[in-house]
C-alpha positions in Angstrom: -11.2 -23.3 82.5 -12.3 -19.7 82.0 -9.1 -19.2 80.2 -9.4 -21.9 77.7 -13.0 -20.8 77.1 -12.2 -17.4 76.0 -9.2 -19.0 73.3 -12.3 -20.7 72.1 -13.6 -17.5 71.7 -11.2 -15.4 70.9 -9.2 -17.9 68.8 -11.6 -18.0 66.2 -12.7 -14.0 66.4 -9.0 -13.2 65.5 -9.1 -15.5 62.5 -12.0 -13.8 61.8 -10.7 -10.0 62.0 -7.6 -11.6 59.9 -9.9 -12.6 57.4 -11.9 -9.4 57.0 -8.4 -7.7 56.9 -7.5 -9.6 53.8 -10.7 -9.2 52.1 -10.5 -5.5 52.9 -7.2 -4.8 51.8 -5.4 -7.4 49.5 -8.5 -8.1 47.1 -9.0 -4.3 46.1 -5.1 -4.1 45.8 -5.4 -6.6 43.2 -8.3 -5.3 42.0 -6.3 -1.4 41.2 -3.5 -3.3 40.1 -5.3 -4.6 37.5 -7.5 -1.7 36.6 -4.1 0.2 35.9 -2.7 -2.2 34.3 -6.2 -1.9 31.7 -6.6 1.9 31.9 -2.7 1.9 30.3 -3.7 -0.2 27.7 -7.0 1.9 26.9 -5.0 4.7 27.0 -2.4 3.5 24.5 -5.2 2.4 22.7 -6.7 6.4 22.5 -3.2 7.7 21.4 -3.5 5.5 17.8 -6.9 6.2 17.4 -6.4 9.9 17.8 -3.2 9.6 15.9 -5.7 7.9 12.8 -8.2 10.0 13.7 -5.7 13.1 13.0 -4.4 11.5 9.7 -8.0 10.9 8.4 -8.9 15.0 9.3 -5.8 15.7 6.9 -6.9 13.6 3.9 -10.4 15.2 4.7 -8.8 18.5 4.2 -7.0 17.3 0.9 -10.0 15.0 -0.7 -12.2 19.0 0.1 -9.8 20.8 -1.9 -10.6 21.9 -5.2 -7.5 20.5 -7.5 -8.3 16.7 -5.7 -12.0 17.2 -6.6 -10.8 17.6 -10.3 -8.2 14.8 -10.0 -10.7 12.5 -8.5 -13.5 13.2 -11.0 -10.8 12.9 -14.0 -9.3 9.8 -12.8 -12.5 7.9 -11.5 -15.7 8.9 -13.3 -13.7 10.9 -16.9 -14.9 14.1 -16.3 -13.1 16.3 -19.2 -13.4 20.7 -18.8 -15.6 22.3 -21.7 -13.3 22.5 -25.5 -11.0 19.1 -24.3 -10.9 16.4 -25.6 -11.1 13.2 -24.2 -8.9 10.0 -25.7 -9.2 6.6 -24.0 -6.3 4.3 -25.5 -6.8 0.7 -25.8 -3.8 -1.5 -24.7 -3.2 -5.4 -26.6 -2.3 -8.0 -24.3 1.3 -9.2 -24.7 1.4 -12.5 -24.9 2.6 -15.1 -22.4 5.4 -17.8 -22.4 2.3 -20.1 -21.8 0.4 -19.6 -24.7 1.2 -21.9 -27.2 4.0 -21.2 -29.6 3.5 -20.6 -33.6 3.8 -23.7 -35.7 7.4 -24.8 -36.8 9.5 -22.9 -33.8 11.9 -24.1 -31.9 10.3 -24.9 -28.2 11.0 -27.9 -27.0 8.2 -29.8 -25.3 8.5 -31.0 -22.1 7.9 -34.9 -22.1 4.8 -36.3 -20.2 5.7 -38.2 -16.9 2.9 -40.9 -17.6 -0.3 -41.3 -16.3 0.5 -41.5 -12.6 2.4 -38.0 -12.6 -0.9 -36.7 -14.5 -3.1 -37.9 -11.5 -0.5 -36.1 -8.9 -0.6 -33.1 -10.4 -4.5 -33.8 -11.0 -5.1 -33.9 -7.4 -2.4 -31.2 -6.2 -3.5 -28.6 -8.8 0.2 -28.3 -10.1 -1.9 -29.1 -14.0 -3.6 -25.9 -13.4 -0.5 -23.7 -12.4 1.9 -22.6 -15.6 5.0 -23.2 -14.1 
């Protein structure tokens, strides 16, 4: 009887320290696993923001220079040097194959598909589209 008493009491004790094992070792293994798994992302993560971070120093460098200054003042706000002269040239529209065609050509006009066909394209926005 004293033998079965102490399975009663050691049975459980072992399941016990088997237990605490597992919680000991396995869950922090899983845990590093994926901690590693994240720091490599982060770090892949740091490489294209240094990478950006190393293009952006370079257009810093260029954007600081004098002859981009100039550029950048001409192009954006007309700045024109003292004695030039500046000339702004206004461009006319050409016009499109939608406007409507002078009186007496040629065109030939598309014949109207009724009034259903003007409801469809109505409600699918095709009457608003040239084409």
């Amino acid at each position: 009887m004293e033998a079965r008493q102490r399975r009663s009491v050691l049975l459980p004790l072992i399941m016990l320290g088997i237990v605490l094992v597992a919680a000991v070792d396995v869950f922090p293994i899983r845990q590093l696993i994926a901690l590693n798994g994240e720091a490599e992302e982060l770090r892949l993560h740091l490489a294209e923001i240094q990478e950006e971070n190393a293009q952006l120093e370079i257009e810093i460098e260029l954007v600081q220079s004098p002859a981009e200054i100039e550029r950048i003042a001409r192009a954006d706000f007309g700045y024109v040097n003292p004695g030039e002269t500046s000339y702004v040239v206004i461009m006319t529209p050409e016009p499109h194959d939608h406007e409507q065609a002078p009186v007496g050509s040629n065109e030939v006009v598309p014949e109207s598909g009724g009034f259903w066909e003007a409801l469809w394209d109505f409600l699918t926005g095709r009457d608003m589209s040239h084409g």
